[in-house]
N, C-alpha and C positions, 0 to 999 in steps of 0.2 A: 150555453152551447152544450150538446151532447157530443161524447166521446162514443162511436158504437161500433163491436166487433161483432163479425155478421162472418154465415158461411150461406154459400148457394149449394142447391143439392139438385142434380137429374134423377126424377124418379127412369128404376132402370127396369128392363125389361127380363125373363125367368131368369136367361144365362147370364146374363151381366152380372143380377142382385147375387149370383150362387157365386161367380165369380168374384167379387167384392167382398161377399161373407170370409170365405175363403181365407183372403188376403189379408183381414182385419183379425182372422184368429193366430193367421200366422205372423204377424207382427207386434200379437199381444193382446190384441184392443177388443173392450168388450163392452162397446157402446149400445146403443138399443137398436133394436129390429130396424128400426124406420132409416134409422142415418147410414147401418153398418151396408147393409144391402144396395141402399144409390149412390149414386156416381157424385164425390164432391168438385164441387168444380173452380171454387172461389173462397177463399179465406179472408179477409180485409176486416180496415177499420175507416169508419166514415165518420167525419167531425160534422156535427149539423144544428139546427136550432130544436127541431123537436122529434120526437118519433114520426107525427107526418112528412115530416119533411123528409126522412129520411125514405119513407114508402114512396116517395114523389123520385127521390133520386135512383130506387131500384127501379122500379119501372119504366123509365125514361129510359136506364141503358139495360136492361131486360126484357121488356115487354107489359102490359098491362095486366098478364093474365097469370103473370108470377103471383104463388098464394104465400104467402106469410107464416104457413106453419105445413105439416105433414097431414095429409088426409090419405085416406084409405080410395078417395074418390079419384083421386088423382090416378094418371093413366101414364103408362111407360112415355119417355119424352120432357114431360112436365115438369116447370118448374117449382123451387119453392124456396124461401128464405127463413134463415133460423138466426135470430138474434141471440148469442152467448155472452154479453157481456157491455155496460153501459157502466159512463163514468170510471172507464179504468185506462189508470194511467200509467200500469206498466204490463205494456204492449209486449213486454220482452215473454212472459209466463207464455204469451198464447202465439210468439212468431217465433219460439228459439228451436232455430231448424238444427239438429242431433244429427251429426258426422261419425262415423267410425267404422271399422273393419272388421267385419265377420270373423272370427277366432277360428271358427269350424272351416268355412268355404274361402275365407278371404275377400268375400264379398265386398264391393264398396257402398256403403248403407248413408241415407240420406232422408232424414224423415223431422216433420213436425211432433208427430206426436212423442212427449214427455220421455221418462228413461226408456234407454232399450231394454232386451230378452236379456238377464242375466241371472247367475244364481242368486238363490237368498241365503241367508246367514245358515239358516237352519240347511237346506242343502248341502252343501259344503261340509258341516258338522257330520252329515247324516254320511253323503256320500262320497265324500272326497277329504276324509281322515282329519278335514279343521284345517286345512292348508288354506292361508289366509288369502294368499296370490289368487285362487279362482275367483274373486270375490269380483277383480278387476275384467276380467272374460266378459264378452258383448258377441252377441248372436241375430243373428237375421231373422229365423225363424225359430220356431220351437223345434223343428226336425232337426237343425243344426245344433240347437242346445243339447237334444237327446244323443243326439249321435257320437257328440265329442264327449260329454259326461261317460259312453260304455267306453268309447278309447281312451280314455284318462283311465278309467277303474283299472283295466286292462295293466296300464303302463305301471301303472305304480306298485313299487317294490316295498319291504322292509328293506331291501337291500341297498338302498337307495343313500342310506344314511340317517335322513327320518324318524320323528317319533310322531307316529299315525295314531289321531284317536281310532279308536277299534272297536268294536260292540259287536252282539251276538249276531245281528241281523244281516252283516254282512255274509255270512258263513251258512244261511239258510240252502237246503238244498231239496227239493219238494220231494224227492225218491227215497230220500233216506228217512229212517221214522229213528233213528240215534246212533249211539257209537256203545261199545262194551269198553272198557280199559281197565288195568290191571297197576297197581302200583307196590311194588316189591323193596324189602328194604335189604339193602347189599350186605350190612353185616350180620342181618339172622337168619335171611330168607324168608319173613315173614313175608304176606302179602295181602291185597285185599283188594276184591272186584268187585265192581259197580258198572252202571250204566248212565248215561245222560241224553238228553234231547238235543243241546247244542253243542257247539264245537269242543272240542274234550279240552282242551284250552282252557275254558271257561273252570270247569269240573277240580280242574288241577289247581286253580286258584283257590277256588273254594276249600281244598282239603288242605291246601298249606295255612289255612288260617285257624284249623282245628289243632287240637291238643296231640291227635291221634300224629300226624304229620306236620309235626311245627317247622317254619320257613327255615328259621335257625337250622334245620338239620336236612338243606334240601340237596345236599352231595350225596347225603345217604340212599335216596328216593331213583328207582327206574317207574318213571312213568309210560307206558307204549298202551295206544290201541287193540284189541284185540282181537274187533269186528265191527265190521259197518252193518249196520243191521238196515236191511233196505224196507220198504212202506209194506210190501208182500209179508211179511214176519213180524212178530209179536215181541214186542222189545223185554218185556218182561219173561217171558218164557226163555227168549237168547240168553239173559243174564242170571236167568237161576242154572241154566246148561252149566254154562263156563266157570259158577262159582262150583258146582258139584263135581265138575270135571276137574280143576285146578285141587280143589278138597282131597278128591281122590289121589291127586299123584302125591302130595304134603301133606297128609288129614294134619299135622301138627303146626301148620306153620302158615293155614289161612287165617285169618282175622276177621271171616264174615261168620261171626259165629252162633249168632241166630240162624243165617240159611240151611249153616251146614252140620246143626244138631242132630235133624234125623234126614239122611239121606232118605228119601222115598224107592220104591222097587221101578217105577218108571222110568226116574234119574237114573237108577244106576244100569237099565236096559238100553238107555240112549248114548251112557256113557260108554257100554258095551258094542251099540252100533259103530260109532265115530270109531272105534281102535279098529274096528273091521273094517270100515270103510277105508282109513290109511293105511291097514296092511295090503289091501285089494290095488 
């Protein structure tokens, strides 16, 4: 005796198959052209003596003129049969109908096909700080996954109590081409300006691991921004300004001291603008 799991398919007519495509991205599934596009209509399993005999029993309660596989000849209306499975004995893989509630909409969701729309590991890490709990979230569609992934970003604080993994990409912001910042030391007023591409955050870590700014002495350190340099401007050209500017008012007490060996006559006309421009 054959054990045989069978699906019936209506080939569907333009809007139906766009409708069906649809439906089957939106629930995840990315099955092939031929199935995702018709209308399924029948899932079952038929216990029988042989593959004929099982084509004797479709026919008898479908019609004669049901085909056996998918052809391109077939015309909206048509039937057709797709055998997925012989000799399997646990029926449970290909019948276990998946209950759960929409996390985004509240939807009441009831579907055969395998797991629902959830985040993946790497997700989670990426977008949602490594909090283990979204892991558990189940979504209806992918609109619904998208939609509640930007209200979670949104929601979640440091404040929160939390320690959020964090990385630079979160902090990407397409207008800004970087940041200038300034790091000054309280007991000599020494100081020293640089620039960076990502969030100054980043920049400030990196210098507490140098010699110049050891962690050990991070009471002594003001760290501040000291321009957002937007994509319109030359982040390089901003950061020679502010170190010949800062030069000018301390020559003794910068630390960039390659930039600010020889002040140029251009620097020091620019620097001569900017005092104009604040007293104006």
């Amino acid at each position: 005796m054959l054990e045989i799991i069978y699906r019936i398919y209506e080939v569907a007519d333009e809007e139906t198959a766009a409708a069906n495509l649809k439906k089957d991205f939106e629930f995840g599934l990315y099955s092939s052209i031929s199935k995702a596009q018709n209308t399924e209509l029948v899932m079952d399993c038929l216990v029988c003596e042989s593959r004929e005999h099982f084509k004797e029993i479709i026919k008898m309660n479908y019609g004669d003129n049901i085909s056996f596989r998918y052809s391109r000849k077939l015309k909206a209306g048509d039937l057709y049969c797709v055998i997925i499975g012989e000799h399997c004995y646990n029926t449970e893989k290909y019948f276990n109908k998946v209950t759960f509630t929409c996390d985004c909409c509240n939807a009441k969701v009831e579907t055969y096909f395998g797991k629902p729309i959830a985040f993946s590991e790497y997700e989670v890490k990426q977008e949602l700080f490594n909090i283990s709990e979204y892991l558990n979230k189940r979504f209806c569609s992918h609109h619904c996954k998208s939609e509640y992934l930007q209200k979670e970003r949104r929601n979640l604080s440091l404040e929160d109590g939390n320690e959020f993994y964090v990385d630079k990409d979160m902090f990407i912001n397409k207008d800004i081409a970087g940041y200038i910042y300034k790091i000054t030391k309280r007991t000599t007023g020494e100081f020293y300006v640089g620039q960076t591409v990502n969030a100054p955050i980043f920049r400030w870590g990196q210098h507490l691991k140098s010699e110049r700014f050891p962690i050990s002495d991070i009471k002594d350190y003001i760290f501040e921004t000291i321009e957002i340099v937007s994509k319109s401007d030359n982040i390089l050209e901003r950061e020679k300004y502010w170190i010949q500017k800062c030069y000018k008012e301390k020559p003794h007490k910068s630390l960039n001291i390659m930039c600010t060996a020889n002040i140029d006559t251009n620097a020091e006309n620019q620097l001569n603008l900017f005092e104009t421009d604040k007293k104006d």
